[in-house]
LUMZAFI-460420 format. One line per 10 residues: their letters; for each residue z negated, y negated, x of C-alpha. Coordinates in nm, 3 decimals. Layout:
BEGIN
a> Z/Y/X | ... $
END
This chain:
BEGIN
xxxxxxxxxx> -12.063/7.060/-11.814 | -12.287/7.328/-11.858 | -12.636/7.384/-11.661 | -12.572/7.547/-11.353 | -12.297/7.298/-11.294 | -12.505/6.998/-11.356 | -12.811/7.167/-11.139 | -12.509/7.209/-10.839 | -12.433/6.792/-10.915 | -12.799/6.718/-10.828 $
xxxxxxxxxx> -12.838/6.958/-10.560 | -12.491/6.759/-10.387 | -12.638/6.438/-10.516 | -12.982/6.513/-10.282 | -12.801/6.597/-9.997 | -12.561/6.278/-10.026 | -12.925/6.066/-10.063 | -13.098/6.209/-9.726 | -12.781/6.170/-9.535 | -12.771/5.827/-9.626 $
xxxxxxxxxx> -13.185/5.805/-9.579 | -13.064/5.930/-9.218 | -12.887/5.603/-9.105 | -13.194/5.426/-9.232 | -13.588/5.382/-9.111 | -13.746/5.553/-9.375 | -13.886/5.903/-9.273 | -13.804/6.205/-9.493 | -14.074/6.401/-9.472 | -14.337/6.164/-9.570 $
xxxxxxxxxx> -14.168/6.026/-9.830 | -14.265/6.071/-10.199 | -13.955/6.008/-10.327 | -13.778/6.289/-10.083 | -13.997/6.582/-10.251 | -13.735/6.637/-10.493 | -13.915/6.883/-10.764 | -13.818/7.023/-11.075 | -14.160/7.101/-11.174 | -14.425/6.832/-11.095 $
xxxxxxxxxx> -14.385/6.473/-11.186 | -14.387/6.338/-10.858 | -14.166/5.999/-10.740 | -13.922/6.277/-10.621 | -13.876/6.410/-10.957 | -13.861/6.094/-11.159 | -13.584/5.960/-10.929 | -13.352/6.340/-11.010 | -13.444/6.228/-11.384 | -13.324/5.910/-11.406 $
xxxxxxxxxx> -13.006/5.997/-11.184 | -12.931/6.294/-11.432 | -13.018/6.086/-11.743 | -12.989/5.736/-11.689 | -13.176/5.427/-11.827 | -13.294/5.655/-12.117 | -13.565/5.777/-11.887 | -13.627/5.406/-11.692 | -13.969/5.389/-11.922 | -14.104/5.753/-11.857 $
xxxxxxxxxx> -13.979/5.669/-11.458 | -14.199/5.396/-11.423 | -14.507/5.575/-11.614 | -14.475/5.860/-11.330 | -14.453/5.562/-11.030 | -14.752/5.440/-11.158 | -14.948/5.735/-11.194 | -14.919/5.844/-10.861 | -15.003/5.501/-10.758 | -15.333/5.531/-10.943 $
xxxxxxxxxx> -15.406/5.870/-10.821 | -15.483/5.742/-10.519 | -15.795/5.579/-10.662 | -15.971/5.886/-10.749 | -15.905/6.034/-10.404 | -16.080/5.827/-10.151 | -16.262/6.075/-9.904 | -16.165/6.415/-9.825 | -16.449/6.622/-9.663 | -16.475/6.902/-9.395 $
xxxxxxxxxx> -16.681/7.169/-9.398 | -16.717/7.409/-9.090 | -16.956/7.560/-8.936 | -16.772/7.477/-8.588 | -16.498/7.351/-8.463 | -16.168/7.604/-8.294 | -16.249/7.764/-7.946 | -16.013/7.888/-7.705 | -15.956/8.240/-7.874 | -15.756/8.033/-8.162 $
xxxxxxxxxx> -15.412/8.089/-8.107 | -15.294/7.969/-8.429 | -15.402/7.732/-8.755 | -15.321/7.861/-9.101 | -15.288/7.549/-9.331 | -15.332/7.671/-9.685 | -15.473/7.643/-10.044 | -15.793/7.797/-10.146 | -15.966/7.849/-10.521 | -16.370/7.985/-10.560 $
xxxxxxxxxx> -16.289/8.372/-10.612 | -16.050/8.360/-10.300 | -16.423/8.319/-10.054 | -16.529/8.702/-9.982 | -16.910/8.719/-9.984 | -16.910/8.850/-9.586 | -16.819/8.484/-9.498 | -16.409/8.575/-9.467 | -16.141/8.406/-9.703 | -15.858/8.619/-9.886 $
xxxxxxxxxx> -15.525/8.399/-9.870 | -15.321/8.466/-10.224 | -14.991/8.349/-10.093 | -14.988/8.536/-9.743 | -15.246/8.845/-9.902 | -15.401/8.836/-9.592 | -15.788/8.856/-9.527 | -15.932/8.557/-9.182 | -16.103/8.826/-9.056 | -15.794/9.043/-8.990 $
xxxxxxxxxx> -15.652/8.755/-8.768 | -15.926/8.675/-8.529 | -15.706/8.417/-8.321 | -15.654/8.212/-8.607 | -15.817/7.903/-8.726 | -15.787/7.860/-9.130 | -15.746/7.513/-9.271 | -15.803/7.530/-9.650 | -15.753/7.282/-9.921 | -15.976/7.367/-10.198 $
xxxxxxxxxx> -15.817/7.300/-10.501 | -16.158/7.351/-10.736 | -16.449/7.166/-10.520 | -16.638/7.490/-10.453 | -16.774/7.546/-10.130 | -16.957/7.899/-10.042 | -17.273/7.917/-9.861 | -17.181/8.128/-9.641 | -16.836/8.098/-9.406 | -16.670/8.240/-9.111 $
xxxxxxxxxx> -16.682/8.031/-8.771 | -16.255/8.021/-8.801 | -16.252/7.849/-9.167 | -16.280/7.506/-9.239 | -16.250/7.402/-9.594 | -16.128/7.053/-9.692 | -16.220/6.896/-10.041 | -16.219/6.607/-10.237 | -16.517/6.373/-10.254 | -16.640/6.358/-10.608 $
xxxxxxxxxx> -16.733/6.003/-10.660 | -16.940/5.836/-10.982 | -16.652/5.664/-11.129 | -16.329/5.906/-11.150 | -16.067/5.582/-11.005 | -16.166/5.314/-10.735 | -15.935/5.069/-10.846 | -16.061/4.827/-10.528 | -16.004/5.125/-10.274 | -15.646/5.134/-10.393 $
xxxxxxxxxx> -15.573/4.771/-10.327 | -15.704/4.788/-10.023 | -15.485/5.092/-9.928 | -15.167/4.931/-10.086 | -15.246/4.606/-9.838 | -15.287/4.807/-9.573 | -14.914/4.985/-9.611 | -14.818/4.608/-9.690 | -14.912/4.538/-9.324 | -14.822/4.861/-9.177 $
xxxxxxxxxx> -14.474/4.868/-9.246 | -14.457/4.476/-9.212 | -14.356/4.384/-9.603 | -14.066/4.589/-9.598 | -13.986/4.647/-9.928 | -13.804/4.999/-9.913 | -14.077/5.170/-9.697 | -14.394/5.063/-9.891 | -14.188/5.155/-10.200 | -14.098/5.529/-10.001 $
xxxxxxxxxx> -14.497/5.540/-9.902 | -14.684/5.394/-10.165 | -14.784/5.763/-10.360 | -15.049/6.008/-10.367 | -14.797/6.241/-10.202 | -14.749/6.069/-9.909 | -15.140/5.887/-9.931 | -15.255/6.283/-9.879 | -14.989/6.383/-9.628 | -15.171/6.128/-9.396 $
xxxxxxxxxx> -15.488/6.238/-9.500 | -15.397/6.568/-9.403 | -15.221/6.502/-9.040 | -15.466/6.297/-8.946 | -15.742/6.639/-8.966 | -15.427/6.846/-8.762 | -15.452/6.615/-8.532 | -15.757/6.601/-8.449 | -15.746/6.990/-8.441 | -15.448/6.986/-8.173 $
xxxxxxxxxx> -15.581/6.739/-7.975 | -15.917/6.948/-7.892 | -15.726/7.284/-7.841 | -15.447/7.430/-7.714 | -15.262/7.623/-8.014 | -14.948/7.783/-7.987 | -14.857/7.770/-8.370 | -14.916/7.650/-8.724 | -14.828/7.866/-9.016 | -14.838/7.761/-9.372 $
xxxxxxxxxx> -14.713/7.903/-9.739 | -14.421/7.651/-9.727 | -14.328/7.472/-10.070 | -14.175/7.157/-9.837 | -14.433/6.930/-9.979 | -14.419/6.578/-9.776 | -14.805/6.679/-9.596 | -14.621/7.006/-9.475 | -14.315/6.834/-9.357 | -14.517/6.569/-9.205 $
xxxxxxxxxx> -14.778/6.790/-9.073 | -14.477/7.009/-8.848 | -14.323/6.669/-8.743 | -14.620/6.538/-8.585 | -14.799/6.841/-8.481 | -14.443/6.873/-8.258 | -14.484/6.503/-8.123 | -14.831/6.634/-7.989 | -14.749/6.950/-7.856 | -14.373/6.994/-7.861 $
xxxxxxxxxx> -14.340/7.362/-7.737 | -14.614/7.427/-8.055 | -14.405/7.632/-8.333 | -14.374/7.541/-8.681 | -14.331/7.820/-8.911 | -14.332/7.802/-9.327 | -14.373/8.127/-9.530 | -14.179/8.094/-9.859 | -14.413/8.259/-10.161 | -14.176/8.126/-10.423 $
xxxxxxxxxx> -13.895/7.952/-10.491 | -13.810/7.745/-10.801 | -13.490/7.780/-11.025 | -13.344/7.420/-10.908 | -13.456/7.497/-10.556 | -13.399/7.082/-10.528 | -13.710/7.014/-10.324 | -13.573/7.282/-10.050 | -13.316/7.096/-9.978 | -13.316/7.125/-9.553 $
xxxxxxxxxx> -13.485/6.771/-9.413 | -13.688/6.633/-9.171 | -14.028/6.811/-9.070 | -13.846/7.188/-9.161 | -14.052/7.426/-9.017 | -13.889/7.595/-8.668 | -13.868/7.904/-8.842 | -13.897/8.012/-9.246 | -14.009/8.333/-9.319 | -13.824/8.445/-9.634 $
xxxxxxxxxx> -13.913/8.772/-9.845 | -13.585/8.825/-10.061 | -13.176/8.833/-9.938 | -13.073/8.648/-10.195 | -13.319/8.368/-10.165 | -13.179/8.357/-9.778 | -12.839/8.345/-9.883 | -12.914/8.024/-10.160 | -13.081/7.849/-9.851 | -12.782/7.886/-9.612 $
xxxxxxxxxx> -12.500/7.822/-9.844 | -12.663/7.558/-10.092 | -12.980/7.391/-9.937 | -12.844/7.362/-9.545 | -13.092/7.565/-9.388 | -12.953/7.687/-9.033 | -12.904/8.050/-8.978 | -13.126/8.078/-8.701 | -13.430/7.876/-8.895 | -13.471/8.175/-9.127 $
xxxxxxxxxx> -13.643/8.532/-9.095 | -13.587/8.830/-9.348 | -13.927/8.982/-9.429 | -14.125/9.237/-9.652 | -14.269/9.010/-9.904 | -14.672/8.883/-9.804 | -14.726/8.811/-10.162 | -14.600/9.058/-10.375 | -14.680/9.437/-10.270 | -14.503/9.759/-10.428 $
xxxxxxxxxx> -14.850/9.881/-10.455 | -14.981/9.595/-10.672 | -15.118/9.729/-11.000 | -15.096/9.355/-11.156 | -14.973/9.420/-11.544 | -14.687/9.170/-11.614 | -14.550/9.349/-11.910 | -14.655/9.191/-12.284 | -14.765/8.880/-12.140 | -14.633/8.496/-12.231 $
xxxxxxxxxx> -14.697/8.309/-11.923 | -14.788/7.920/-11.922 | -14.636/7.694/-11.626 | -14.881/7.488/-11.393 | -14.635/7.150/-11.522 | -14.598/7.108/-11.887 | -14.390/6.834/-11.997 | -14.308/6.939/-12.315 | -14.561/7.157/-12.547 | -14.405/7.074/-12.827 $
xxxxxxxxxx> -14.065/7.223/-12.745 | -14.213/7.513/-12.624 | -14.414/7.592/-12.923 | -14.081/7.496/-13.155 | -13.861/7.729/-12.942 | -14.127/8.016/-12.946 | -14.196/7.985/-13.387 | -13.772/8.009/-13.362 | -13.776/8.307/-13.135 | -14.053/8.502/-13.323 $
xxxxxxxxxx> -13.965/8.405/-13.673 | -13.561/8.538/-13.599 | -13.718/8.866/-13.417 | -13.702/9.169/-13.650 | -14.081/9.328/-13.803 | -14.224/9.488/-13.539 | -13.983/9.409/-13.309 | -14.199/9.216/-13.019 | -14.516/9.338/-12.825 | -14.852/9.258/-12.932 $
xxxxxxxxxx> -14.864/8.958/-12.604 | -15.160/8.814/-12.437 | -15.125/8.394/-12.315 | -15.203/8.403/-11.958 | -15.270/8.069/-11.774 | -15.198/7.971/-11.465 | -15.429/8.019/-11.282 | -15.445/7.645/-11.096 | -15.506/7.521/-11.478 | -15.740/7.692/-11.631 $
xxxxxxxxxx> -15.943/7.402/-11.771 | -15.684/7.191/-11.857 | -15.679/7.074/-12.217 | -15.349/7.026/-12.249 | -15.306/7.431/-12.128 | -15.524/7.570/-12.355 | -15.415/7.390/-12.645 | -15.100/7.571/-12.546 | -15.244/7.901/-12.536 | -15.401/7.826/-12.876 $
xxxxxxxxxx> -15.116/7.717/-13.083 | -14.898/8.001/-12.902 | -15.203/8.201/-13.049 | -15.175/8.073/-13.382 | -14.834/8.139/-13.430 | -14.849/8.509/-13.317 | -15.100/8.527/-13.571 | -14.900/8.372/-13.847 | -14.650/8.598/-13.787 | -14.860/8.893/-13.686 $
xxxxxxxxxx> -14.567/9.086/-13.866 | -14.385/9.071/-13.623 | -14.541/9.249/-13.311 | -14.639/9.595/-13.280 | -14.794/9.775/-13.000 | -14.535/10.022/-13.068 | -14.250/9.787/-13.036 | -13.930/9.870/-12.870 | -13.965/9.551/-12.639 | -14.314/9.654/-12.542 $
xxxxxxxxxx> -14.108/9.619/-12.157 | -14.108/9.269/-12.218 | -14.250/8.920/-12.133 | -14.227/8.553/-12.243 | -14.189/8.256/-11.939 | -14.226/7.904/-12.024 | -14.112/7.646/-11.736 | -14.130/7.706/-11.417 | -14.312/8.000/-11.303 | -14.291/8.234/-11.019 $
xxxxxxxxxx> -14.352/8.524/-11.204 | -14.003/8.560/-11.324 | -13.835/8.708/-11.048 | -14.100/8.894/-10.993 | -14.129/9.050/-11.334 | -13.718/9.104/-11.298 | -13.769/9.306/-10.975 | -14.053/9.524/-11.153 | -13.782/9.633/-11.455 | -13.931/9.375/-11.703 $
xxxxxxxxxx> -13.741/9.209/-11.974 | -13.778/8.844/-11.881 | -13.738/8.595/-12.173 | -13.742/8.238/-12.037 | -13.844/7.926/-12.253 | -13.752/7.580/-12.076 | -13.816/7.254/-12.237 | -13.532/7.112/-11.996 | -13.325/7.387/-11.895 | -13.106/7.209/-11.622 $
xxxxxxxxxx> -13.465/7.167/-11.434 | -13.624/7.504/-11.542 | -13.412/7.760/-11.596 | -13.215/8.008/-11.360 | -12.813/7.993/-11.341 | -12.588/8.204/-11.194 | -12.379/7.896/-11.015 | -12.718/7.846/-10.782 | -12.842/8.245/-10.834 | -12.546/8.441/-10.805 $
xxxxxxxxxx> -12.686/8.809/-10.803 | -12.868/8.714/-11.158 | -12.718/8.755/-11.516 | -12.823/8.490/-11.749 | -12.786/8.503/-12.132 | -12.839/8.211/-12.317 | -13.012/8.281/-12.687 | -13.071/7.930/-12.753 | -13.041/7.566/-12.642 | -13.392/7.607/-12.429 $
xxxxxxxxxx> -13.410/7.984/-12.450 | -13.233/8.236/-12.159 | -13.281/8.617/-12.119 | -13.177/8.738/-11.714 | -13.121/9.078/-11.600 | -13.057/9.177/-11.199 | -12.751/9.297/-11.052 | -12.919/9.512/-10.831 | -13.288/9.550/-10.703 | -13.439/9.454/-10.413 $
xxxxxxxxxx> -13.266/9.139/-10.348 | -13.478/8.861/-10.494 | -13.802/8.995/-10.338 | -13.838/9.268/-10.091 | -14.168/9.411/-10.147 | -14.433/9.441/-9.928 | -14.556/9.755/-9.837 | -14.777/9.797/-9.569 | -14.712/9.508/-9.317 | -14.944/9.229/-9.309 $
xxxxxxxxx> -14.916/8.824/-9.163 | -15.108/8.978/-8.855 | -14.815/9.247/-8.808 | -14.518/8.982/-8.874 | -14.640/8.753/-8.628 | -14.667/8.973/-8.377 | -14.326/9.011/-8.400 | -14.243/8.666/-8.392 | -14.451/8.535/-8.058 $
END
């Protein structure tokens, strides 16, 4: 069975799992185990694992359970910082992710995933998860930034017994819901709702928008923002989609509407992931712009998830050491950017380093395959690099989770070089990701309400 028919088995497998989830108590959307991803070790993706491998992976299973049990103990407070809360004027909260150089020094916040600037959307009120701590001094009235509390000791091991007593009670010792609601994932999903909430109850919004990965705080957040305010309209903006496309599998808490920037990714959502017609929306990409001047040629580009270092290291030696002299650009490592002081990251980008050097003989700035670009895992950039004419080489340490096939990507060619090493080329342009040009959230909105 080759990879794009095993990655179709586990997409069917999913979809047999939440039908039969249906007939049962447990709710999809906050479960942990119902985020299926092909990425992130979460319960969702250690349950695909061992049902694709089998007791080989029971020990490595268990070591993910656990720590996203214990990850709970190093998150016990979230804090808010605003300078008020929503008036009237707020039509609309914008739930989304926010990093230090994202703040604009005028008090406004730049979203990355919708490219849209607060100030341009004046009847919105922007919910942001900071994902590095940093808070700016100064900040718009319509931005409130959530963060994690940074406590002495990095894990409260007495705060997580007290939380996992607590579900004990909640959910009355049933054995199958504590074991759905017992992880970080669905620990911050309440975390979050319970902040919407308190938003909704004290205003009177007519939506909530958010760039829409179908994490279980997402999912939850729609399907109880709609048990507070049922004519309120959920609506998910897809930035990026991953090879597997496992965790988009249509569930409980799916936004009302899905704003989707590429026919092809529309078409995988209807006829493989069992997302109504009428629950999705062709648009000019947010994200990526025609106008961007970001350089994605000669790059090698490290994944947020690594599982596997060594692999990728062993696969890249093979692929530079059988290249002719001279016959691969001089690359630079980039990071992603979430990562960027991760140790296990930049040991990446250093041993990837070390074997360029080793083998300096065989790059040259004057290389045939200067058009070219290396991917490791799973990375966004890929389709995007493919729609901008670049020669996408794609390393994957396990290739049934990480790499594209034609069976779920039909309008992409896919050339296998190695075991864990593909090459893709497009069909056609344009299909994957329609580029923005000059509309903006504000405009696409408008044409929604």
């Amino acid at each position: 069975m080759d990879v794009g028919d095993r990655q179709a088995q586990i997409i069917n497998w999913i979809k047999k799992y939440l039908i039969r989830l249906e007939s049962t108590n447990i709710d999809s959307a906050l479960s942990s185990f119902c985020y299926f991803t092909s990425w992130a070790e979460t319960p969702g993706y250690a349950k695909l694992k061992l049902e694709s491998t089998g007791s080989f992976f029971i020990f490595k299973y268990w070591n993910i359970l656990l720590k996203n049990i214990l990850a709970i103990a190093s998150h016990r407070n979230y804090l808010e910082f605003s300078k008020q809360n929503p008036n009237s004027n707020h039509d609309l909260i914008i739930l989304s992710w926010a990093f230090k150089e994202d703040f604009q020094s005028d008090g406004s916040f730049k979203d990355r995933y919708f490219n849209e600037n607060s100030k341009n959307i004046p009847n919105a009120y922007w919910i942001v998860i900071s994902m590095d701590g940093y808070i700016p001094s100064n900040l718009d009235n319509n931005i409130k930034i959530i963060k994690k509390k940074e406590a002495v000791l990095k894990y409260n091991i007495f705060y997580l017994v007290k939380i996992l007593l607590s579900l004990i009670i909640e959910y009355k010792f049933s054995l199958k819901k504590i074991f759905h609601y017992s992880f970080f994932n669905s620990y911050f999903a309440k975390k979050i709702i319970q902040i919407i909430k308190n938003q909704l109850k004290n205003n009177n919004f007519k939506a909530i928008i958010l760039p829409y990965e179908a994490q279980p705080f997402q999912n939850s957040v729609f399907l109880e923002s709609k048990k507070i305010n049922k004519k309120l309209m959920t609506i998910g903006y897809l930035h990026s989609i991953s090879p597997l496309t496992s965790e988009l599998i249509y569930r409980k808490g799916a936004p009302d509407l899905l704003l989707v920037h590429g026919e092809s990714q529309v078409n995988i959502l209807k006829s493989k992931l069992n997302w109504p017609k009428d629950k999705l929306l062709l648009i000019q990409s947010l994200r990526f712009r025609l106008n961007d001047k970001k350089i994605l040629s000669e790059k090698i580009f490290i994944p947020m998830s690594i599982h596997n270092y060594d692999r990728f290291l062993s696969e890249f030696k093979k692929l530079v050491i059988d290249s002719p002299a001279n016959g691969l650009p001089k690359f630079s490592v980039r990071n992603h950017p979430a990562v960027t002081n991760s140790k296990k990251h930049l040991y990446l980008k250093k041993e990837l380093e070390k074997i360029m050097e080793t083998h300096k003989g065989k790059f040259s700035e004057d290389s045939l395959s200067k058009n070219t670009s290396i991917f490791f895992g799973v990375t966004s950039a890929v389709l995007e690099s493919l729609e901008k004419k670049i020669n996408v080489i794609h390393i994957c340490s396990d290739p049934v989770f990480q790499s594209y096939s034609e069976t779920i990507w039909p309008d992409l060619k896919v050339k296998q070089l190695s075991q864990f090493t593909y090459q893709y080329s497009l069909d056609s342009l344009g299909k994957h990701i329609n580029f923005g040009k000059n509309n903006t959230l504000n405009q696409t909105l408008k044409t929604i309400f």
